[in-house]
C-alpha positions as CSV (number, residue, x, y, z in Angstrom):
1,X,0.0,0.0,0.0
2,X,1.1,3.5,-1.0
3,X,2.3,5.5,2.4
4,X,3.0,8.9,2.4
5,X,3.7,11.5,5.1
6,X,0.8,13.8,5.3
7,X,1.8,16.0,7.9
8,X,4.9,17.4,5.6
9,X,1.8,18.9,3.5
10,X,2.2,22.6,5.6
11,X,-0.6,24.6,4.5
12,X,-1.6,22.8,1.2
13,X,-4.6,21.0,1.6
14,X,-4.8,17.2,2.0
15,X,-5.6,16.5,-1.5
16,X,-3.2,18.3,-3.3
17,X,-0.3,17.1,-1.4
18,X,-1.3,13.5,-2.4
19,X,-2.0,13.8,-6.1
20,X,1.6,15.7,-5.7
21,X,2.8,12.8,-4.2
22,X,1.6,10.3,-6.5
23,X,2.6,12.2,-8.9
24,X,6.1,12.7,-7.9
25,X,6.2,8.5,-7.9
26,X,4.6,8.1,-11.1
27,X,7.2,10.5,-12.9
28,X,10.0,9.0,-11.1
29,X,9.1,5.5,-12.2
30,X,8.5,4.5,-8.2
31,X,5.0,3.8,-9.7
32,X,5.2,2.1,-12.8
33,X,3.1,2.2,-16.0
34,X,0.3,-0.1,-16.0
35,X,0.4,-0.6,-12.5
36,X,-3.3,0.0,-10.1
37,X,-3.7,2.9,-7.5
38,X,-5.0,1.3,-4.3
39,X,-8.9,1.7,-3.8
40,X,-10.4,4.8,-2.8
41,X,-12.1,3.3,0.4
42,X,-9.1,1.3,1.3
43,X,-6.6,3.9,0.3
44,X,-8.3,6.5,2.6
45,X,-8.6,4.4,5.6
46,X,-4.6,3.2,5.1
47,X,-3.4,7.2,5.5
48,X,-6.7,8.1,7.8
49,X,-8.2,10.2,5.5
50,X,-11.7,10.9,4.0
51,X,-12.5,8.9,1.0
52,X,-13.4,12.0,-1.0
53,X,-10.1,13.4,0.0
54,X,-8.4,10.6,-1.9
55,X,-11.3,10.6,-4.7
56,X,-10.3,14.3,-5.6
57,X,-6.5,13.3,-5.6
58,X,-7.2,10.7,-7.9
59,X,-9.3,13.1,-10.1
60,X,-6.7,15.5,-10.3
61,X,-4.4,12.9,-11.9
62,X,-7.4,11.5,-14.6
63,X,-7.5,15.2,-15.4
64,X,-3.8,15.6,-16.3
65,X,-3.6,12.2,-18.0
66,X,-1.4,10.3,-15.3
67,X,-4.1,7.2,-14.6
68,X,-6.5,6.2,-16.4
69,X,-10.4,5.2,-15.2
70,X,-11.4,1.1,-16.2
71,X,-14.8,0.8,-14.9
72,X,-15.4,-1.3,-12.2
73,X,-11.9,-2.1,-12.5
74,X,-10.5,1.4,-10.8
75,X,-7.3,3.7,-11.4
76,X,-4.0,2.6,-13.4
77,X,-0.7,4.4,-14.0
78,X,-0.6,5.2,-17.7
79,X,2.4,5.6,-20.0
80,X,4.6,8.3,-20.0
81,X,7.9,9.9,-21.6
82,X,9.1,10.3,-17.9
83,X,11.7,13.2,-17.9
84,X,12.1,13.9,-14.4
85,X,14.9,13.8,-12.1
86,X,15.8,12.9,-9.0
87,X,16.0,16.0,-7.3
88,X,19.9,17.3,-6.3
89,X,23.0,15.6,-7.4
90,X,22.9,11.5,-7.6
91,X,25.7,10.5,-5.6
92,X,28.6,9.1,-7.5
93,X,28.3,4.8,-7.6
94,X,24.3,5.2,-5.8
95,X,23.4,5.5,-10.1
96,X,21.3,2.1,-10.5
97,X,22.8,0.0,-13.5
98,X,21.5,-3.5,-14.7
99,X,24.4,-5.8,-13.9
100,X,25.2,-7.5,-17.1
101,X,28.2,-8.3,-19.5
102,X,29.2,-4.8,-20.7
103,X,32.3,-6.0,-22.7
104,X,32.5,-8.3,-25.8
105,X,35.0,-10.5,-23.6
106,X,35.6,-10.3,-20.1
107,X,38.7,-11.5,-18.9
108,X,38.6,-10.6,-15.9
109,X,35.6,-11.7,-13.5
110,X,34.4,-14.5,-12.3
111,X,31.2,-15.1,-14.3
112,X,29.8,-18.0,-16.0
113,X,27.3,-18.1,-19.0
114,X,23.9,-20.0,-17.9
115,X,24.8,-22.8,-19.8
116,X,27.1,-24.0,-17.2
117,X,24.8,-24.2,-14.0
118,X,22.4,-27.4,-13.9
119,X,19.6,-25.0,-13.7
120,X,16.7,-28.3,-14.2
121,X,18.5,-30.4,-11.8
122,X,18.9,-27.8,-9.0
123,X,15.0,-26.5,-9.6
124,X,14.1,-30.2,-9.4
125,X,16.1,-30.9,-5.7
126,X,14.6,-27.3,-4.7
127,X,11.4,-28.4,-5.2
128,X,12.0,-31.5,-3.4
129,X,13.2,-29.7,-0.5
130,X,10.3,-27.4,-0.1
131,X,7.9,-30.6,-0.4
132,X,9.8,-32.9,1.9
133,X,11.5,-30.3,5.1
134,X,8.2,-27.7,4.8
135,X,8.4,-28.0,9.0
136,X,12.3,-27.6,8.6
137,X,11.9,-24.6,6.8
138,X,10.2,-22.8,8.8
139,X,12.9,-23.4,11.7
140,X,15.5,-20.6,12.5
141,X,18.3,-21.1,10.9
142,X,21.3,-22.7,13.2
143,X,24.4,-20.7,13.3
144,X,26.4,-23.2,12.2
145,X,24.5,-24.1,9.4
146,X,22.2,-27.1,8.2
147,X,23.5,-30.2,9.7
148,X,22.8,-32.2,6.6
149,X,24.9,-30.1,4.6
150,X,27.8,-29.8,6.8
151,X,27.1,-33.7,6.9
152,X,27.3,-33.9,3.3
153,X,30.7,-31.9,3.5
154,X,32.4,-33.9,5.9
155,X,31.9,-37.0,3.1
156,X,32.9,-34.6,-0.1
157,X,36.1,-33.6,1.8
158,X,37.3,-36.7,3.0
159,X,37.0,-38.8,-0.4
160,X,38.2,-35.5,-2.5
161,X,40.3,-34.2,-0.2
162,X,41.7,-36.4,2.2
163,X,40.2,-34.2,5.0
164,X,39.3,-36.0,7.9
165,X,36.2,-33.8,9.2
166,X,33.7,-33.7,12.0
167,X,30.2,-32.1,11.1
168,X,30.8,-29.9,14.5
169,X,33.9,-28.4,12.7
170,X,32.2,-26.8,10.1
171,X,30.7,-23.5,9.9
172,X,28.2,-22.1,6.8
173,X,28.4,-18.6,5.7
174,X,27.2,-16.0,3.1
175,X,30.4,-15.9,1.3
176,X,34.0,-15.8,2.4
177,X,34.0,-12.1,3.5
178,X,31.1,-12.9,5.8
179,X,33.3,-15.9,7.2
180,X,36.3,-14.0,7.7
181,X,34.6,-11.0,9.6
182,X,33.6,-13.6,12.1
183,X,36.9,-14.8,12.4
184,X,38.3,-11.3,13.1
185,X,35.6,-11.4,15.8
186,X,36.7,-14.7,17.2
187,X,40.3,-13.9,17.4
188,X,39.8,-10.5,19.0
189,X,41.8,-7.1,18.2
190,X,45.4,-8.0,19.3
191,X,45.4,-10.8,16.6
192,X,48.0,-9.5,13.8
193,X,46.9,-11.2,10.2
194,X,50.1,-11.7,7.7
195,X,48.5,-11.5,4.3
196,X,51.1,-12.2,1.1
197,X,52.3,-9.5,-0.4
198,X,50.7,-10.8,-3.9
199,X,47.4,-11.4,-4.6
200,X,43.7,-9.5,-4.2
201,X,43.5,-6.3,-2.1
202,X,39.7,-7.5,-0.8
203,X,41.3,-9.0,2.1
204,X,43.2,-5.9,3.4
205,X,40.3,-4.2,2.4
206,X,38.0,-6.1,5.0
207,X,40.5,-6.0,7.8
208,X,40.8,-2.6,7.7
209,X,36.2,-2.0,8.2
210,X,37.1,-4.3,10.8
211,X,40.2,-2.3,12.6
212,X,42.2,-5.3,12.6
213,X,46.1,-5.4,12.7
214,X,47.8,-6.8,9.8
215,X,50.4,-6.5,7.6
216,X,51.6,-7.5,3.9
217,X,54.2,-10.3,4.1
218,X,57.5,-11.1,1.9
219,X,56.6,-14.1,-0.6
220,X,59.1,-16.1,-3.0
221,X,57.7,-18.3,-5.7
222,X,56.4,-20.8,-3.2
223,X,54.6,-18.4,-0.7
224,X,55.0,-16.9,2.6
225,X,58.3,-17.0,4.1
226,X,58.7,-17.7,7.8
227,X,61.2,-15.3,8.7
228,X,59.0,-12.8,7.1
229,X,55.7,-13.5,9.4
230,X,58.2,-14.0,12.2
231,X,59.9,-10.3,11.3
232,X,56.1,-9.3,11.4
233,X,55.1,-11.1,15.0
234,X,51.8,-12.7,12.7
235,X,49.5,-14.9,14.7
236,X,47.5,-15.9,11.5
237,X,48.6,-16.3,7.9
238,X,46.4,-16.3,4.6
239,X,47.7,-18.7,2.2
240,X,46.2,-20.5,-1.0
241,X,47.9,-23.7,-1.6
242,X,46.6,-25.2,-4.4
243,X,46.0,-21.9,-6.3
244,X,48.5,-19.1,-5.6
245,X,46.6,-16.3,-7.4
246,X,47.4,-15.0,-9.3
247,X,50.6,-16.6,-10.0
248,X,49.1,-20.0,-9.8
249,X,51.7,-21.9,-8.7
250,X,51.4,-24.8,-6.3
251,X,53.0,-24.7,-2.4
252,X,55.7,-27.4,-2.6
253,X,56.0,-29.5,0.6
254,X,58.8,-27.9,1.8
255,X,57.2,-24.5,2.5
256,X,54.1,-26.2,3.8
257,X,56.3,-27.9,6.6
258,X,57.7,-24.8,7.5
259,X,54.6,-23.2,7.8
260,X,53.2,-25.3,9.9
261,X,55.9,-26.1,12.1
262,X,56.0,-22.0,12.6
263,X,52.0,-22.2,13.5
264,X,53.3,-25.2,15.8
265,X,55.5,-23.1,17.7
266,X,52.7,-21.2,19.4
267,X,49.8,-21.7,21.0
268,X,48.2,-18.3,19.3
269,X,49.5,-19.1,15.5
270,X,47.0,-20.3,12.8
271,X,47.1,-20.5,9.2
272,X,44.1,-19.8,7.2
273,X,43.6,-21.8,4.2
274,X,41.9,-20.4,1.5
275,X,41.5,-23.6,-1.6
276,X,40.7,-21.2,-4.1
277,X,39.9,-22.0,-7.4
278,X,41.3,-25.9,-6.6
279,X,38.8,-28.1,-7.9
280,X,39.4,-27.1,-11.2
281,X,43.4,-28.9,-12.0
282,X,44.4,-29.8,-15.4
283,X,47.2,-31.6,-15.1
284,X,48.6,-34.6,-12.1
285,X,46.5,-35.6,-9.4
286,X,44.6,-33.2,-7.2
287,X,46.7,-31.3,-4.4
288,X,46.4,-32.3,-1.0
289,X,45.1,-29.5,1.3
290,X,47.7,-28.3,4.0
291,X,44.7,-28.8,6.2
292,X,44.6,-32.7,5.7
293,X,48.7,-32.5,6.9
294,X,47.7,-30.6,10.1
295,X,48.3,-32.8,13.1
296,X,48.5,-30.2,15.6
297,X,45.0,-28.4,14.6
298,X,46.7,-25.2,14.0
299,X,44.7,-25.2,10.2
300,X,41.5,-23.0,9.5
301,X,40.3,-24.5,6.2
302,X,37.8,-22.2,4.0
303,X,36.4,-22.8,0.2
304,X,32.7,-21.6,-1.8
305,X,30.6,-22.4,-4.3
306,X,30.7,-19.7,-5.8
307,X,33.4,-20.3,-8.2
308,X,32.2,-24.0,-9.1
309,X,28.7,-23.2,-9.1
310,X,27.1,-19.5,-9.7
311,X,28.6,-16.5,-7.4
312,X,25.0,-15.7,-6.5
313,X,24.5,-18.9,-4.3
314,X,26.6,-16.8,-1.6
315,X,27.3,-20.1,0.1
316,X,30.6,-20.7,1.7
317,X,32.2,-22.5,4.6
318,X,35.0,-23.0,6.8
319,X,36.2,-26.0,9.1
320,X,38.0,-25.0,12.8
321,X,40.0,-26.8,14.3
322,X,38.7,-28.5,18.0
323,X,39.9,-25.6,20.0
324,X,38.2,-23.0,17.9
325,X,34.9,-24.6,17.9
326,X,34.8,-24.6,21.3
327,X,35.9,-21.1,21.4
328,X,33.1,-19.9,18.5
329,X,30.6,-21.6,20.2
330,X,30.9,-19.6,23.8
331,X,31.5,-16.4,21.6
332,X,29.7,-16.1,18.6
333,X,26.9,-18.6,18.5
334,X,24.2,-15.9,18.9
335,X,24.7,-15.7,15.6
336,X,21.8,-16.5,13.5
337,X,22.8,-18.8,10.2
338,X,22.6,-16.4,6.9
339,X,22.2,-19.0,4.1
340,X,18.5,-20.0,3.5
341,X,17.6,-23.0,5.0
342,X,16.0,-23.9,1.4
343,X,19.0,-23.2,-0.3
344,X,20.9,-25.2,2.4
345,X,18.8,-28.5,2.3
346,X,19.1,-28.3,-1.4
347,X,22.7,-28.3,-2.0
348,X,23.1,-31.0,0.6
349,X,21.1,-33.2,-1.5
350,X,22.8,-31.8,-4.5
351,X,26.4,-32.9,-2.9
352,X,25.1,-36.3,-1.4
353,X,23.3,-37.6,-4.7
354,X,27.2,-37.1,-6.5
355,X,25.5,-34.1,-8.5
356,X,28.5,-31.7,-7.7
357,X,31.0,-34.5,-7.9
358,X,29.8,-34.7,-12.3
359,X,28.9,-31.1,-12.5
360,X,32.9,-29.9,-11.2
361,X,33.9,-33.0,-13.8
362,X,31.9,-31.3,-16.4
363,X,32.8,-27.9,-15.7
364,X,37.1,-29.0,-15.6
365,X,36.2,-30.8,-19.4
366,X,34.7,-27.7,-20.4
367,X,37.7,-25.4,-19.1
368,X,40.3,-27.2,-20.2
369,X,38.7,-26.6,-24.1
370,X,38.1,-23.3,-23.6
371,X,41.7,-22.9,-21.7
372,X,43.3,-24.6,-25.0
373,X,41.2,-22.9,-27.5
374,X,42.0,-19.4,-26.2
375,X,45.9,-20.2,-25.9
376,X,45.7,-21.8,-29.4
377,X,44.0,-18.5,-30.7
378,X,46.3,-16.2,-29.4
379,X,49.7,-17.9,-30.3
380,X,48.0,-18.3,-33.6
381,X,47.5,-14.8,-33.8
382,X,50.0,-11.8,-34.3
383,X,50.0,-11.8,-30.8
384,X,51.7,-14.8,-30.3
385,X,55.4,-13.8,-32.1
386,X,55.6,-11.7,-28.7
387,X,54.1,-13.9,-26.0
388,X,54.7,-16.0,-24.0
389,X,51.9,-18.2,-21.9
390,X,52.4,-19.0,-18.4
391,X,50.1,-22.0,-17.6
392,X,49.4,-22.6,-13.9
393,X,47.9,-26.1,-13.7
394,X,44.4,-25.2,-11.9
395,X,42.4,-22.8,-11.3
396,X,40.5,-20.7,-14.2
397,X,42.9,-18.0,-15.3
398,X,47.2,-18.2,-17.3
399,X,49.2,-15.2,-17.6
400,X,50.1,-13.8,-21.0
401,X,53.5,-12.2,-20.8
402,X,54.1,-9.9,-23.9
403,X,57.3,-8.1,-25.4
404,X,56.6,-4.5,-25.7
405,X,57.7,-1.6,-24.0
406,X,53.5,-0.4,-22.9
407,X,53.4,0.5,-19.5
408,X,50.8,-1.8,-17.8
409,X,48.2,1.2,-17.7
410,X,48.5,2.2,-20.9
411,X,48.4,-1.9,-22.4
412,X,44.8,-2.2,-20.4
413,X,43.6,0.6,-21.5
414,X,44.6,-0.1,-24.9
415,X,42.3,-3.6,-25.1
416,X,39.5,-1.9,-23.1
417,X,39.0,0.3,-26.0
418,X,38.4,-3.3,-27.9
419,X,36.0,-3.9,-25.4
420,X,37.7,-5.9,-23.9
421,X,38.2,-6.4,-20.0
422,X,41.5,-7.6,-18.5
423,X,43.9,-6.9,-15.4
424,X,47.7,-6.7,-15.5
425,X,49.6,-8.8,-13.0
426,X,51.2,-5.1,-11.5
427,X,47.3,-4.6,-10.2
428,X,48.2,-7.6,-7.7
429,X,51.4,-6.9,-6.5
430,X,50.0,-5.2,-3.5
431,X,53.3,-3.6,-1.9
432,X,55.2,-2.8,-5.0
433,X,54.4,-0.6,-8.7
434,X,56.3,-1.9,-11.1
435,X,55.6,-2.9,-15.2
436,X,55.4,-6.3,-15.7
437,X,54.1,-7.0,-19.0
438,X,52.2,-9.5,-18.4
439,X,48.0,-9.9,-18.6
440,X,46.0,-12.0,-16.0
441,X,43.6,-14.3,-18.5
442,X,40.7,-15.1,-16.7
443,X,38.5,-17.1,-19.1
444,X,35.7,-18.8,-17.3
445,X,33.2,-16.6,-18.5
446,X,34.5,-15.7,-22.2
447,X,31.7,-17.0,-24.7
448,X,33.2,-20.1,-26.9
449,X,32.2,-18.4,-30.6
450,X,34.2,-15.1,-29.4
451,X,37.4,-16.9,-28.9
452,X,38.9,-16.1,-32.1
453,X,37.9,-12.6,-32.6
454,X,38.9,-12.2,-28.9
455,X,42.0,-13.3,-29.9
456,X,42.4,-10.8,-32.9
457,X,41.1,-7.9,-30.7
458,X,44.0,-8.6,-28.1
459,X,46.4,-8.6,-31.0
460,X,45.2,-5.5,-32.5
461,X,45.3,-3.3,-29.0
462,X,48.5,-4.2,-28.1
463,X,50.6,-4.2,-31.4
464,X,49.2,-0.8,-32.8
């Protein structure tokens, strides 16, 4: 029902000030074209008003052509050329835009075209799950998440991963950033957080809303060195094992060891493992998670579904060791859960009935072509004489590493104006501006029949 603040009227009457008001909506597209103005009786009783009050509003707009009479029916918005504004300045980045693909590739984001998400299958199991847990779902929430997903979890990472897991230990969130203000919470403020001095700024970003110490690392080629986070006194380290992004290297052994005998050392050391982008390996058998080598429970293991299913779910989750769990529980299981119990129940079943098992083998198959396609397009093309490809073995992304003497700026610029979107690797190298020449290739969501011209495009912006 329409609401409107009639005691902001001053000393125009009633009437007036509501056909102004409607008014106002109608041009600003609050109230839509087509759609019905509440009835008169109903309308006038909602904001305690006469109903001729509201009837002489309502005539005032027939007059002037913004509703339309149906008989028996009532009033409805009609069509209009709407020209008005909102009134002052819009702030800059409050503008409403429809979120779509605005380049002809994007090589950048993380998005996937519809063809890749088992849209029938996951409408059938949601439908089951509103038929068979209709008491369930209309339970709060636990703030720990659905125990038959975190069930279905524990069996996933233990025949995938070699991850030996208690439903108790896992924790569901609304996305990693929701999961790691939590842990912020359940660390407290004299925590100091290493993160590597490579990689994506969101993490600094959220420490700093959250007023938490940290500090940027010194990495080599195999990650965070020890003497670094020692040099830094850091009681928890971000790392990504499987996936360095965007490098994409692997953590040898060695440097695992190390870090974990470092975490071992004190009681108040963690590292936090983020398994980015690791279901998705082209190449050897999949790479054990440093959680799985933890004997000590000094390992926080996190991962989401929003790479290997649709960003949108919002589902993530994280496993704590023993000690933490205990620790959560007293402190932050007030906590309500902030994943949809539907949602929750469904990907449980989707997990348990081996759907995610054939749909992450479905989805490597189809990166791997489109990996190989694109790298077989650009070394095909002019671009390739100056190129080299550096090919991590997993994740969705290579780096292109060109011969030319373009700044980093201006060679992203340059390809933007082929509309196309693409980062350098200098955007990730968080404590240091330097040129590196070299173009972080994220193609998960280019389109198959654009590969070529892609390709072409690429060429064209960077040898002109």
């Amino acid at each position: 029902m329409l609401t409107y603040n009639l005691s902001k009227r001053g000393k125009t009457p009633i009437y007036e000030y509501l056909y102004k008001c409607i008014r106002d909506d109608i041009l600003m597209g609050r109230i839509k074209a087509g759609d019905k103005l509440p009835s008169k009786r109903s309308f006038a009783k909602h904001l305690g008003v006469s109903v001729i009050t509201v009837e002489n509003a309502y005539t005032q707009l027939l007059i002037e052509g913004y509703v339309s009479s149906v008989e028996k029916s009532g009033f409805y918005v009609t069509s209009l050329e709407r020209s008005g504004k909102a009134k002052g300045p819009v702030p800059k980045g409050l503008i409403e835009e429809e979120f779509e693909y605005s380049y002809f590739s994007d090589l950048r984001s993380n998005r996937l075209q519809r063809l890749n998400f088992p849209f029938s299958t996951w409408a059938r199991l949601m439908r089951y799950t509103i038929s068979s847990y209709d008491d369930a779902l209309l339970k709060t929430v636990p703030y720990n998440g659905i125990y038959e997903l975190r069930e279905a979890l524990c069996t996933y990472l233990h025949n995938n991963k070699g991850m030996n897991v208690e439903p108790y230990q896992i924790f569901i969130g609304s996305g990693t950033e929701y999961l790691y203000s939590r842990l912020i919470q359940l660390f407290g403020t004299d925590t100091r957080w290493a993160i590597a001095n490579i990689g994506n700024q969101k993490i600094a970003n959220i420490y700093d809303m959250y007023n938490a110490k940290w500090s940027f690392v010194d990495t080599d080629n195999m990650g965070p060195l020890v003497e670094s986070l020692i040099r830094h006194r850091s009681n928890v380290v971000h790392i990504s094992p499987a996936n360095n992004f965007p490098i994409g290297n692997v953590m040898q052994v060695k440097r695992r060891q190390e870090l974990l005998a470092w975490a071992e050392a004190s009681s108040e050391r963690y590292i936090l493992e983020d398994d980015y982008d690791s279901e998705f390996r082209y190449r050897g058998a999949p790479i054990e998670p440093v959680y799985a080598m933890d004997t000590a429970g000094r390992v926080i293991y996190l991962n989401t579904f929003s790479k290997t299913l649709i960003p949108s779910l919002r589902i993530s989750y994280m496993v704590l060791p023993p000690e933490l769990v205990e620790r959560y529980q007293k402190k932050l299981s007030f906590y309500s859960g902030t994943v949809s119990s539907i949602e929750q129940y469904t990907l449980a079943h989707f997990i348990r009935d081996g759907y995610y098992e054939r749909h992450i083998n479905h989805m490597r198959n189809y990166f791997r072509t489109i990996r190989e396609s694109l790298i077989g397009a650009i070394m095909d093309s002019e671009l390739g004489r100056i190129s080299t490809i550096i090919e991590p073995s997993a994740g969705t992304h290579f780096l292109l590493k060109i011969d030319t003497k373009k700044k980093d700026r201006r060679l992203t610029e340059d390809i933007r104006k082929m509309d196309i979107e693409v980062a350098a690797l200098s955007e990730y190298l968080l404590t240091r501006s330097r040129d590196t020449h070299t173009l972080v290739i994220n193609y998960c969501g280019i389109h198959r029949d654009r590969i070529d011209e892609t390709a072409d495009r690429l060429a064209e912006a960077v040898l002109k």
